[in-house]
C-alpha positions, -999 to +999 in steps of 0.1 A: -327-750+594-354-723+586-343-714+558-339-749+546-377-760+556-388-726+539-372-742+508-393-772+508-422-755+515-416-729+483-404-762+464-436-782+471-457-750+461-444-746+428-446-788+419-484-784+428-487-750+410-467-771+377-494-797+385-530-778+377-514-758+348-505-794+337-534-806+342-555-777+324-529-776+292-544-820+292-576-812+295-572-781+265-557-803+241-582-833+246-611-810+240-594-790+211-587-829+196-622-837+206-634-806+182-613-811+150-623-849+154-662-839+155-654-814+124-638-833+104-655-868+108-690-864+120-723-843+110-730-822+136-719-848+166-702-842+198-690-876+205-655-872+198-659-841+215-677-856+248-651-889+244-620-865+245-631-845+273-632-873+299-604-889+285-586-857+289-600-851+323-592-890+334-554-889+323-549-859+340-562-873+377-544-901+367-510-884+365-520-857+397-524-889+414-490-901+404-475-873+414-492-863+447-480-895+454-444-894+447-440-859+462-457-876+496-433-900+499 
């Protein structure tokens, strides 16, 4: 039985681990679409830039949410 609850506890540390690198590769990707966005359709702005950042940051508490949530129950 040790060994089995060991498991779980090695399993649930590797989803949460999988979870932050998820949500850091979300957050990367709005802000690099935020950049090209501000480069290749604005003067100077930071709009797209500002705009993709909390979308980025929003989606990915959204889906750490989710998933805390399904690995709770």
């Amino acid at each position: 039985m040790s060994s089995k609850k060991n498991n779980s506890g090695v399993k649930r540390w590797a989803i949460l681990s999988a979870i932050g690198i998820e949500m850091g590769v979300i957050i990367y990707l709005f802000v690099q679409l935020g950049l090209w966005l501000d480069k290749n359709y604005t003067d100077n702005g930071k709009w797209f830039l500002v705009i993709g950042t909390f979308l980025g940051i929003a989606i990915s508490l959204y889906l750490v949410i989710k998933q805390t949530n399904r690995l709770n129950s």
